[in-house]
N, C-alpha and C positions, 0 to 999 in steps of 0.2 A: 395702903399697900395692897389689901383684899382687891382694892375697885380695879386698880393698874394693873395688878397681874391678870385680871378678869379680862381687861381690855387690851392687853398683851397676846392673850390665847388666839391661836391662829383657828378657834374654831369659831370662839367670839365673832373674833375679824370677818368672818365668811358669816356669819348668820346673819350680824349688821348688814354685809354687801347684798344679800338675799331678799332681807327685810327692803331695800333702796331700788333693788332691782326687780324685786315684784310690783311696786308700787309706781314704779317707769313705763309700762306697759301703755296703763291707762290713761297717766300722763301724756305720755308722748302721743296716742292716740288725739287727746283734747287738741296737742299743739294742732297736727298733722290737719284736723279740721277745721282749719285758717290758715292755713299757709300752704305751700309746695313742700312734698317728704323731704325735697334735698335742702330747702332752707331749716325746713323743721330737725333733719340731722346736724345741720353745720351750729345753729340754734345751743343744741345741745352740745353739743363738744366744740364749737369755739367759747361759747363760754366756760365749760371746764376749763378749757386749757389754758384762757385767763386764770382763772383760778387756782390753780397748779402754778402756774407761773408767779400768782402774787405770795403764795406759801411758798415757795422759791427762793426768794426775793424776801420774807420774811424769817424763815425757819436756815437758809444754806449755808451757816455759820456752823451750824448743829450737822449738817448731812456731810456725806465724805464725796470726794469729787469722783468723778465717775470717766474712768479711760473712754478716748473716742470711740478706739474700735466697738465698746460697751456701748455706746449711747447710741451710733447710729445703731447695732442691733435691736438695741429699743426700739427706737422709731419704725426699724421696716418691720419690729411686732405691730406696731401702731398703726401701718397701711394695711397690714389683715385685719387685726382685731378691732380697728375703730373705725377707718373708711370703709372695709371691703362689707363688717358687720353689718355697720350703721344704714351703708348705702343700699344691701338687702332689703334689714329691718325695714326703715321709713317708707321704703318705697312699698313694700308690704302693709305696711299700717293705713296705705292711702287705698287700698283694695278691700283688706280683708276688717273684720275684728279685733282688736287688741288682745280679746280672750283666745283667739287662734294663736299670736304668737307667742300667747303666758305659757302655752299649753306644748308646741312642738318646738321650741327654740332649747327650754330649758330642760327638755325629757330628755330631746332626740339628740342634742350634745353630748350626753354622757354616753347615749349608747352608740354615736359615732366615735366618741375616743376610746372604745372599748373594741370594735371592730378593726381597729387601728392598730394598738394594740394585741389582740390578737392575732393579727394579718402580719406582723412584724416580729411574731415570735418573742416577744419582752411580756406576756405572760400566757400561761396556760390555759387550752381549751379544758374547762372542764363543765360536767354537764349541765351544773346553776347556769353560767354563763351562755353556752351557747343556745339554751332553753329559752333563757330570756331574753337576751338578742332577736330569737326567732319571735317569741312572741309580742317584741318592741317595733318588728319590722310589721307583723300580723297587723296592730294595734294602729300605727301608720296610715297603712292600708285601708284599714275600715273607716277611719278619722277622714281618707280624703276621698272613700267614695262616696261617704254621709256629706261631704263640704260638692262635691262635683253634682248629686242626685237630687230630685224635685226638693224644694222647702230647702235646701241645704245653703243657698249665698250663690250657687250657679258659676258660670266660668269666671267670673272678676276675682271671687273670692279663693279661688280654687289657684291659680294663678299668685295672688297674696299670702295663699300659705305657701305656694311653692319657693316661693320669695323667703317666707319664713324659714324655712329648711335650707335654703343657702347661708343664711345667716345661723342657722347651726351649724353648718358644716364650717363656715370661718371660727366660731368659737372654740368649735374642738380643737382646729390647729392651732389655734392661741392657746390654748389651757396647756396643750402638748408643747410649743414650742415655747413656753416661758419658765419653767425651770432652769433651763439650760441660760436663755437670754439673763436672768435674774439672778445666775452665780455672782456673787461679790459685786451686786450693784444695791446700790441705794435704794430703796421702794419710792420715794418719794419723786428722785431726780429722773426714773426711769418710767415711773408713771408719767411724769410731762413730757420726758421726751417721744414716747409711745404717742399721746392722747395729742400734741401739736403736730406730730406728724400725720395724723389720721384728719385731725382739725384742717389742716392748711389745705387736704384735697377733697375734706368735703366743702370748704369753702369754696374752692373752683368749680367744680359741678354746681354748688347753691347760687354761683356769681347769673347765670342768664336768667332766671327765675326770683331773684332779687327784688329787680323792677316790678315784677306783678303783685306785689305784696302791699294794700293800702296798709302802711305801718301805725298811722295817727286814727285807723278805725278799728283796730284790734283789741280783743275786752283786755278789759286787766287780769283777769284769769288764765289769758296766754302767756302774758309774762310772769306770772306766777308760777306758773308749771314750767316757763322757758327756767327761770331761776333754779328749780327744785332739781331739775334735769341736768345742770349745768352745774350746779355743788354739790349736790347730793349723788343721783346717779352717774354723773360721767367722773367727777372729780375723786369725792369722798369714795365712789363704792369702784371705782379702777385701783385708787389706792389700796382700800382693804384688801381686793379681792390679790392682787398682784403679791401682798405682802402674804396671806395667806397661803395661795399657792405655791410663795414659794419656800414656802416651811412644810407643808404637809403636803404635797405634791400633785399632781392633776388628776389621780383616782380618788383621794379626797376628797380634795375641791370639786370635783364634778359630781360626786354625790349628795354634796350639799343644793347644789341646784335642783332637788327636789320639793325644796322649800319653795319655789319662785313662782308654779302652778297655784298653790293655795292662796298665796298672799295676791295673784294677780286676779286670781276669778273673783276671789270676793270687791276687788276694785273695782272689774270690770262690771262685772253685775249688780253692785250697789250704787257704782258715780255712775257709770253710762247707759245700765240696762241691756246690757250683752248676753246673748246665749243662742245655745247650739241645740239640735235636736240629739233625740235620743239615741242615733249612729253615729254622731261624732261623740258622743260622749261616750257611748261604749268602747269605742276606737280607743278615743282617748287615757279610759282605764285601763286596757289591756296593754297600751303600748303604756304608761307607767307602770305597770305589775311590772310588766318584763323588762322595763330600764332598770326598774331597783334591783331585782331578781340577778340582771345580766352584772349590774355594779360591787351587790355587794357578795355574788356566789353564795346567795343562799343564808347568809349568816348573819344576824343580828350587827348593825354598823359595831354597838358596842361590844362585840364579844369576837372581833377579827384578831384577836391574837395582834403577836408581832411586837416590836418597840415599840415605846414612847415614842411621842412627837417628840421632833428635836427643837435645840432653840431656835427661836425667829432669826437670830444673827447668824445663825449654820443651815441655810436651806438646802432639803434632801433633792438633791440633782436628778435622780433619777428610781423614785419610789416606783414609778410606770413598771417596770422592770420586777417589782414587787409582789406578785399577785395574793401574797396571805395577809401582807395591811392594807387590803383594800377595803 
């Protein structure tokens, strides 16, 4: 009973997704160095969505069916969050570091859906926040004039982050726009239909670059990481993450992606030997000071006041709106 409700907890669910999704970084980077980014995206998420589909196909007995209107919603979440992300990302990976994208993907998401939110009036300017916004955007700044100056990776990589930063900016609308999409849908049904939609047009973009791909001389270590990518990261951690956010809502969930920095750097820099000089790393600090600063207004995550998390079966629609359980 102790371990189920452990694995219940929609904080759980996101700290697993964290733990999948820091460890994708460097992954996907291994793929990416054998293959073209766009087979190495489809890679990843056509194989998720096999695998969603065969838990589908295994578990849909147990799930509740899910209205059309509901399901294409999913899916055109799935053309942001999976094609428009992925197709950023990869292409980025093929440029830059892996450690550059651990690093502005999952900061600069949070303090993109906070600018968003504030811009929208669903919560308040107050001065934690807009301090640390400022100092997130500062921290930006310094991270890509260390990535553009001598020693720094020079214009390929500069370019790759900026790749990286699109694919922030898709996640943030995803984090924002899946509450709403995830009212009274299944987590499960609505992950595949997300993650086959995003699949099917990154398989069309991956379809000319196909060919170029000697498939019978690739180590086994690609399809190791193709595997791990493809159940773990696209499958298993779409599902936590979706399940979670849509119980604790997108100011949560985006604060937990502060975890995805630690767990990447130490991948990036123990499997690949990745690293930045010491103005992208200063960059890099200051724009996380001011992500956490700008997310959680100054206050210890665990001392924000406000309800309870509600149950996993009752997702909060619109906590965004919320700004004292942030």
């Amino acid at each position: 009973m102790g371990t189920a409700r452990r694995f219940s907890n929609p904080y759980m669910l996101l700290a697993m997704t964290m733990v999948l999704w820091g460890a994708s970084f460097a992954s996907s980077k291994s793929v990416v160095e054998h293959v073209p980014h766009s087979v190495g995206a489809f890679l990843r998420f056509g194989g998720g969505a096999l695998a969603l589909l065969l838990a589908v196909a295994m578990l849909g007995s147990r799930t509740s069916r899910v209205p059309a209107r509901a399901g294409w919603l999913a899916a055109a979440a799935g053309v942001l969050g999976v094609f428009a992300y992925s197709a950023f990302f990869f292409w980025g990976l093929s440029l830059a570091p892996s450690l550059d994208a651990g690093i502005l993907i999952p900061v600069m998401s949070p303090v993109l859906t906070s600018v968003f939110l504030l811009a929208t009036g669903k919560e308040k300017p107050t001065w934690a926040r807009v301090t640390g916004l400022a100092f997130g955007l500062i921290g930006a700044g310094i991270f890509f004039i260390g990535v553009g100056g001598s020693g720094g990776g020079g214009s390929s990589r500069l370019l790759g982050d900026a790749l990286f930063l699109l694919s922030a900016v898709c996640w943030a609308s995803y984090t924002l726009v899946g509450p709403r999409i995830l009212a009274g849908v299944d987590p499960l049904r609505a992950t595949t239909y997300a993650t086959c939609a995003g699949a099917v047009l990154l398989g069309v973009l991956a379809a000319p670059d196909v060919q170029d791909v000697a498939w019978s001389e690739l180590p086994v270590t690609v399809w190791l990481n193709a595997l791990f990518l493809a159940i773990g990261a696209a499958a298993v951690a779409n599902l936590l993450y979706y399940r979670g956010v849509g119980t604790v809502g997108p100011a949560k969930a985006s604060l937990m992606m502060f975890n995805v920095p630690i767990i990447n750097t130490l991948c990036a820099t123990l499997v690949l030997n990745e690293s930045f000089g010491w103005l992208q790393g200063t960059g890099a600090l200051v724009l996380m000071m001011g992500a956490v600063l700008a997310v959680t207004q100054g206050r210890p995550p665990w001392r924000t006041g406000g309800t309870q998390a509600p149950s996993v079966d009752k997702p909060l629609e619109h906590e965004e709106a919320q700004p004292t359980n942030t």
